[in-house]
matplotlib code that plots the C-alpha trace (Angstrom):
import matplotlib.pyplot as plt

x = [-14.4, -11.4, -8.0, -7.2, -4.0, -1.6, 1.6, 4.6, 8.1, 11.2, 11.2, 14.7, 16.0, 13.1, 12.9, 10.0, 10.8, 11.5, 7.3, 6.4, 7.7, 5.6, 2.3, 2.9, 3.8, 0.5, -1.7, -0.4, -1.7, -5.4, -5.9, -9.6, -8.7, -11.3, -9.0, -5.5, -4.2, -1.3, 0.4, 1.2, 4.4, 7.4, 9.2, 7.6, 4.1, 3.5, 5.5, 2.8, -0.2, 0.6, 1.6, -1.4, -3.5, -2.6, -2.5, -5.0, -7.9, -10.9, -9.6, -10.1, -7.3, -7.3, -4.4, -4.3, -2.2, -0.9, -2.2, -3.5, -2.7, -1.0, 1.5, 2.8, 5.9, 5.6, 6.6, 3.6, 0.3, -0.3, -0.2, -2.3, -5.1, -4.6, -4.8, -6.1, -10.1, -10.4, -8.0, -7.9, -6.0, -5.7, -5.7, -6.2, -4.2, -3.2, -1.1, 1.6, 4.6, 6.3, 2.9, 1.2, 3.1, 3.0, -0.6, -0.9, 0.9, -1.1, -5.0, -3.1, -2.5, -5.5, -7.4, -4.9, -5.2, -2.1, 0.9, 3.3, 6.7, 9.3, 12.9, 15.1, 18.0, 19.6, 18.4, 19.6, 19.1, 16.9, 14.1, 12.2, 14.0, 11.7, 8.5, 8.0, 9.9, 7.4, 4.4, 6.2, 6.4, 2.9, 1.8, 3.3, 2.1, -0.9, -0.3, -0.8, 0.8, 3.7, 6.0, 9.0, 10.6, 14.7, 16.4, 19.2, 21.4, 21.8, 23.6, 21.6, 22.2, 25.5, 24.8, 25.6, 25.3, 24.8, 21.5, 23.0, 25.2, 23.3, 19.5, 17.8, 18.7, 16.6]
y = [-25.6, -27.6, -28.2, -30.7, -31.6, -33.2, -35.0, -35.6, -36.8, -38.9, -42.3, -42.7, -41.4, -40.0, -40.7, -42.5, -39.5, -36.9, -37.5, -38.1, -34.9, -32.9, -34.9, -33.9, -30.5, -30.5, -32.2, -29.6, -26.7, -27.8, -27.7, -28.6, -31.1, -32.3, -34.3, -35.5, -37.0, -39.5, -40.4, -43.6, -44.2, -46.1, -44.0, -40.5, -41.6, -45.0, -43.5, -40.5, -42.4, -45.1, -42.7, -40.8, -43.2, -43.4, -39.5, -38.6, -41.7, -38.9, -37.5, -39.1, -40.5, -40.4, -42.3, -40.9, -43.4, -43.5, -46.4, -48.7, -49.7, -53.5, -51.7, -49.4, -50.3, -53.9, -51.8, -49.3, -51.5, -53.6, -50.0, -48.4, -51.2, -51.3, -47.9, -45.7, -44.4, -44.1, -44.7, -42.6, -44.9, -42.7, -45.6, -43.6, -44.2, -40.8, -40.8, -43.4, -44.0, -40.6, -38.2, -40.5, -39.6, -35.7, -36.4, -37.8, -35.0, -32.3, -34.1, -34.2, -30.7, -29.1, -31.0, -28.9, -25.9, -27.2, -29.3, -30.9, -32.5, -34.1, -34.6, -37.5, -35.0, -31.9, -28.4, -27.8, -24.7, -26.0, -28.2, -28.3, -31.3, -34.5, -35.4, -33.7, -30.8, -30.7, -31.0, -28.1, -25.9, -26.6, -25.9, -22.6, -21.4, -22.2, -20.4, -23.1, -23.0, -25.4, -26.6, -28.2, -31.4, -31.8, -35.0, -33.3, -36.6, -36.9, -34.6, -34.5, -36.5, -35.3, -33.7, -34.3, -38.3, -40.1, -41.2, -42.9, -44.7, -45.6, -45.9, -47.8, -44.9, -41.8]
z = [51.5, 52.7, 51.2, 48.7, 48.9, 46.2, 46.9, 44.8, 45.7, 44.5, 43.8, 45.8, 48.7, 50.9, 54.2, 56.2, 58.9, 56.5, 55.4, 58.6, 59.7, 57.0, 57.6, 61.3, 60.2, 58.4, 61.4, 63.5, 61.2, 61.6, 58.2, 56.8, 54.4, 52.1, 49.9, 49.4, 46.1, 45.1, 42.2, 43.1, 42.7, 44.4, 47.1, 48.2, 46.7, 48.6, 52.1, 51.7, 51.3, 53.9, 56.4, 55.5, 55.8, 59.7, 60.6, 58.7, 58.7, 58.4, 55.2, 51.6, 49.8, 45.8, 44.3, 40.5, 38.0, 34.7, 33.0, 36.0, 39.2, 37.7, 35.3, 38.8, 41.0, 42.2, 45.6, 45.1, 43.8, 47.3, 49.2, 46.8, 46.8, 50.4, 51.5, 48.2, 49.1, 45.3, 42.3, 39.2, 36.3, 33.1, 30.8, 27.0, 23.9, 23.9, 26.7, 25.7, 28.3, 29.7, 28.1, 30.4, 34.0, 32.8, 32.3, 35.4, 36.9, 35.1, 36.8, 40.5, 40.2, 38.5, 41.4, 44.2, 46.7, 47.7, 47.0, 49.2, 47.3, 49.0, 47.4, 48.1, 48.6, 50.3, 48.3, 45.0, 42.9, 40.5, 42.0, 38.5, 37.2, 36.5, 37.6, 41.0, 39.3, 36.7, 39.6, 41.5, 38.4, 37.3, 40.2, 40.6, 37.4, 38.6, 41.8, 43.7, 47.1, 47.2, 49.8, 49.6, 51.9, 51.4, 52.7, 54.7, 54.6, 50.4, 48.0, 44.9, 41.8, 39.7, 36.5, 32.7, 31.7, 35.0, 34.1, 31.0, 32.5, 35.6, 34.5, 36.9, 39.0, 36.8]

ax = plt.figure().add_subplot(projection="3d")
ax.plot(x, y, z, "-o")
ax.set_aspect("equal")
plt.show()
């Protein structure tokens, strides 16, 4: 049985190179890859699949989203319609907002072997903050192999209230 692999990332601040460089990193491995799965996303999500979509044509691309692909990024939708083999959208009343990207989150992983994340800055000491943090450390529980991309160029995001008083950037 081949790999199925799950990708998760930053929204700002990856690199087009920095994915490129672990797709190629993978390609070079000779992985049997049976599946790889998105989250759909702006940033890490959309550079994944698209570059995917061009080193690795033979291998199925599932994009899985919270609600549908409409209410995503207006940065991410075209990419996913474009280049997604087949799209998951968890559209339930019980996942409302946030619930519903964890929830998201949670189905990329239980479907894993594997999972690739790639951070929009240098290496911090704790890589279990938001989304992809909450992939990484689900994943490990799971023990799920996991490894981990770090944009060498960008210090990561201050502490404390930053992200109250700059939102659009959390």
């Amino acid at each position: 049985m081949g790999k199925i692999i799950t990708f998760t990332g930053s929204r700002e601040g990856v690199r087009w190179d920095q994915v490129k460089h672990g797709l190629r990193e993978l390609r070079e491995r000779n992985y049997d890859i049976d599946q790889m799965i998105f989250g759909g996303a702006r940033g890490a999500d959309t550079i994944a699949l698209i570059a995917a979509s061009y080193l690795f044509p033979e291998v199925h691309k599932l994009v899985i989203v919270p609600n549908t692909v409409w209410h995503q990024p207006k940065a991410a939708s075209p990419a996913i319609v474009r280049y997604a083999d087949e799209i998951i959208e968890m559209k339930h009343p019980a996942f409302p907002q946030v619930r519903a990207y964890y929830a998201r989150d949670d189905e990329m992983v239980r479907r894993a072997t594997h999972v690739i994340a790639f951070y929009g800055y240098k290496r911090c000491p704790n890589i279990y903050v938001g989304g992809t943090g909450h992939t990484v450390l689900n994943a490990k529980t799971r023990d799920i192999k996991v490894k981990c991309y770090f944009n060498d160029r960008l210090d990561p995001p201050p502490r404390g209230d930053w992200a109250k008083k700059n939102p659009k950037n959390s």
